[in-house]
N, C-alpha and C positions, 0 to 999 in steps of 0.2 A: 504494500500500500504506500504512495506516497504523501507530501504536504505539500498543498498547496496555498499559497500566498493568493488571495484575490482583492482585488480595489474596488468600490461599487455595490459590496457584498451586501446593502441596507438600500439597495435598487429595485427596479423591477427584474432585469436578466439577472443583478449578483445574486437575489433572492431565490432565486429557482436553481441557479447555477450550483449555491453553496449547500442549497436540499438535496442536487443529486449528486456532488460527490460527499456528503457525509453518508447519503444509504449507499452508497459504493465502497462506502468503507474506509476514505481517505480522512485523511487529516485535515485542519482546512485553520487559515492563520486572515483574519478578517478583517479589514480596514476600517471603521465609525467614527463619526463624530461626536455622538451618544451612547448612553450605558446601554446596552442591551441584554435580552436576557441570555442566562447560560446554557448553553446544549450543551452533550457530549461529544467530544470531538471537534471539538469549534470553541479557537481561540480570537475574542474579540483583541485588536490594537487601537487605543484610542489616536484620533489624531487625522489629520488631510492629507491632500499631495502637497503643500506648504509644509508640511512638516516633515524635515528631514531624518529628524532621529525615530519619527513613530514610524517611517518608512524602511528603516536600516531594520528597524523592533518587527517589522512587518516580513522583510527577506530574509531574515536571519535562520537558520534550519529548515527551510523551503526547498524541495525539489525543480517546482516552477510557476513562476507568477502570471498569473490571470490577470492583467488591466483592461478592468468591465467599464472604472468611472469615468464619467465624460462632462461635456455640457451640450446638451441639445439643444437648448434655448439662451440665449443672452440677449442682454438690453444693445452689444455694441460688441465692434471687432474685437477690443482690449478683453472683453469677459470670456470670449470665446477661447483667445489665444492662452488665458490664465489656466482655463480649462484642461484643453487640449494639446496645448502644446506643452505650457510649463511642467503640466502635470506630468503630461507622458516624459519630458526630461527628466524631471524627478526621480519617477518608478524605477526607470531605467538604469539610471546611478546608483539606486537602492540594490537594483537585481544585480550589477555587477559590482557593488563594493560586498554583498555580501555572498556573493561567488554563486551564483543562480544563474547559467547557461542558458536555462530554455525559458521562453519568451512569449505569449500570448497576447495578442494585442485586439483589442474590439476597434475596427474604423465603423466604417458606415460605407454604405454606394456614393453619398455624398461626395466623399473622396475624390473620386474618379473624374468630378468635374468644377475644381478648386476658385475656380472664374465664378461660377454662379452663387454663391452665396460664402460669408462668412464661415459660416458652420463647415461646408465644405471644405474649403481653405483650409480652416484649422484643423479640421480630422486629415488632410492630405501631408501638412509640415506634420502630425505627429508620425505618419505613417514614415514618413523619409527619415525623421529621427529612429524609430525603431530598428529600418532597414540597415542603417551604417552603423548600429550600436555596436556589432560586432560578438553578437549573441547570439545564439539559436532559435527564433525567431518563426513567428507565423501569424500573418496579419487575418482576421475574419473581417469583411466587409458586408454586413446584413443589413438584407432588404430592409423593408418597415415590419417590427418587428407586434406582434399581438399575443394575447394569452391570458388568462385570469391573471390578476392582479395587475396589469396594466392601466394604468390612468389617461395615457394620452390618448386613445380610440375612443374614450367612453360617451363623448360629444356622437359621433358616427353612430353609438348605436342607439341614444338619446333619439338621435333623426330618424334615425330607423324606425323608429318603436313608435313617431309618428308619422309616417310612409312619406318620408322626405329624404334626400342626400343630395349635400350639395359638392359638387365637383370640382375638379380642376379643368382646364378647357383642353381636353383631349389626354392622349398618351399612353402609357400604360406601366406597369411598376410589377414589381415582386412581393411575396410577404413570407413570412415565417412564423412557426408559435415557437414562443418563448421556450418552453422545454427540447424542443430539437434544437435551437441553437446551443442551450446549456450543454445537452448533450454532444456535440460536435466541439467546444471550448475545452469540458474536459476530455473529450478523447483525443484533442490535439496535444494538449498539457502532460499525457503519456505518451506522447508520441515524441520524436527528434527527426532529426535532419527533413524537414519539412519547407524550407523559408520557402514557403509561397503566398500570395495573396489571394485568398479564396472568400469565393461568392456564394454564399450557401442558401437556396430557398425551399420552398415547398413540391417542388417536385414538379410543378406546372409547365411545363414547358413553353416560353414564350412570355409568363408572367399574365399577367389579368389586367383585362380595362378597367380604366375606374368605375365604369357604371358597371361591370358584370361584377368586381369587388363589393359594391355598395350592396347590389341584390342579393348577395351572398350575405351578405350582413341583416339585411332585411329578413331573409329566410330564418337566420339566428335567431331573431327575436319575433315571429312569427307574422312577418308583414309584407306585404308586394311595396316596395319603395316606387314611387317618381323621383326621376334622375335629374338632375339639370347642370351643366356645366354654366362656368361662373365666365367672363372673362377675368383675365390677370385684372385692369381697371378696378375692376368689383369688390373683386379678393383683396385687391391692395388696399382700399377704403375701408375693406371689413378691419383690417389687419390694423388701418391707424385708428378704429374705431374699437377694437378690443384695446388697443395699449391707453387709450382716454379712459376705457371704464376699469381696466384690470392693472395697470401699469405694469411692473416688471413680472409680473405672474401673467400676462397676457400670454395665449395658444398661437392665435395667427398672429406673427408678426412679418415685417417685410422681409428678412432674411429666407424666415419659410413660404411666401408665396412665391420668393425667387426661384426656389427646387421646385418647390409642388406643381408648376409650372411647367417643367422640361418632362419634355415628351417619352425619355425612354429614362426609367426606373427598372429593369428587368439586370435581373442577375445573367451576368456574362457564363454563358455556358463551361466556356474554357478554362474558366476558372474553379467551375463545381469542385467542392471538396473532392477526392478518393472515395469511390465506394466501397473499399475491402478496409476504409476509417468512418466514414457515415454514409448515412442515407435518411432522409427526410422518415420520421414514422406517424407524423401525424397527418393529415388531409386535412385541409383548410376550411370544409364546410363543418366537420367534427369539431377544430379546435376553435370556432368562430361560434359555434353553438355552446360549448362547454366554459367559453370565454363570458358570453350573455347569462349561462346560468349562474357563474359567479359575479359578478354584477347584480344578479336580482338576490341573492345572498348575502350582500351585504348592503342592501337597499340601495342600490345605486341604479337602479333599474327597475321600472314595473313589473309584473308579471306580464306574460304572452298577451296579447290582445287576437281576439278571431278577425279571419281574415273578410 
């Protein structure tokens, strides 16, 4: 069994990440800012990617580190870079001052196209930091990622549940449930000589429209949706009109209607993980379903409405 070091671990992906390798048996050394409770096998480190010493306390007797944490959302380029870039500098110095070889690093697709948004940008400079760390290394780049305990979608199925989804204008994109990606992080994490950068989705080939995505969500929560794509214009007004009611907690902001916007979202085939290392096991209308029932379980959802 090994120990793994994870960042992120009080996330939506670290949280599911750090469930399945404690039932796998691993050991597991966990990054927080807050007390949290005790499990077995699961050692919390107080402290951020700002902190250098909780970070060395973090790689210290670790076989390989998982960097889950990120910033998805910021107010401006500077919050992003603090995120994403400093941080992944950080972790990195951590894993090699305290002699940690292998490398796990969460980007995004974002990446791939560093011009259109912040966010992008800064998951691309962490990814080229990882790459020249000079470690044993393996970047996941995942779609938009869903699952129970997920917050970001729950507006989607909000619309859903009143037979509405509103779109991005055109395109098409990938997705994943949260437990196949955890699962694919730790079976890289046992893995070595790996350094590639891999696209890991749900098995679709091709990826899914927004609107055949939205319907699928719709079916989740027991509804025929009406689709309507937005233009960008629309989007972008929405986006300065959540940051007026929500401020730095606003969903849509400009950054993100700059991605949501670009046409191709699909995982790069060529990049699909190894199948004799994973392969997708959940099916997206199952984990979008099971995704809705935990949502109406912790009242964040109605129950079914008839169609």
């Amino acid at each position: 069994m090994a120990t793994l070091s994870i960042t992120g671990g009080t996330g939506f992906v670290g949280t599911r990440l750090i469930a399945l390798a404690l039932e796998a048996g691993h050991g597991v050394r966990a990054l927080t800012r807050r007390d949290q409770p005790a499990r077995a096998g699961l050692v919390w480190v107080r402290g951020d990617l700002t902190d250098t010493a909780a970070l060395a306390e973090l790689a210290t007797g670790a076989d390989a580190v998982i960097h889950v944490a990120g910033v998805v959302n910021a107010p401006d380029r500077a919050g992003f870079a603090a995120g994403n870039i400093d941080g992944t500098r950080a972790m990195l110095a951590a894993a090699q001052g305290a002699g940690v070889a292998r490398f796990v690093h969460v980007s995004s697709l974002a990446a791939r196209e560093p011009g259109l948004s912040a966010y992008g940008w800064s998951k691309a400079e962490g990814d080229a930091l990882v790459m020249a760390s000079g470690l044993d290394w393996s970047i996941v780049r995942p779609p938009a990622i869903y699952g129970p305990g997920d917050m970001e979608m729950l507006e989607l199925f909000r619309l859903a549940q009143r037979r509405l989804a509103l779109l991005p204008p055109g395109g098409r994109l990938s997705v994943i449930e949260v437990g196949d990606l955890g699962r694919l992080l730790l079976a890289l994490a046992l893995t070595d000589r790996c350094p590639q950068i891999l696209d890991p989705d749900d098995g679709v080939a091709g990826g899914w429209s927004h609107k055949d995505f939205a319907r699928a969500i719709g079916t989740a929560v027991g509804q025929r949706v009406a689709a309507f794509a937005l233009p960008r214009p629309v989007l972008m007004a929405g986006a300065h009109l959540d940051r007026l009611a929500r401020g730095k907690a606003a969903k849509l902001t400009p950054d993100r209607v700059a991605y949501f916007c670009h046409q191709d979202w699909v995982a790069d085939a060529a990049h699909r993980p190894p199948e004799n290392l994973w392969t997708p096991q959940v099916a997206t209308p199952e984990g979008l379903a099971a995704t809705a029932a935990w949502y109406r379980a912790q009242g964040l959802l109605a129950g079914a409405a008839r169609r």
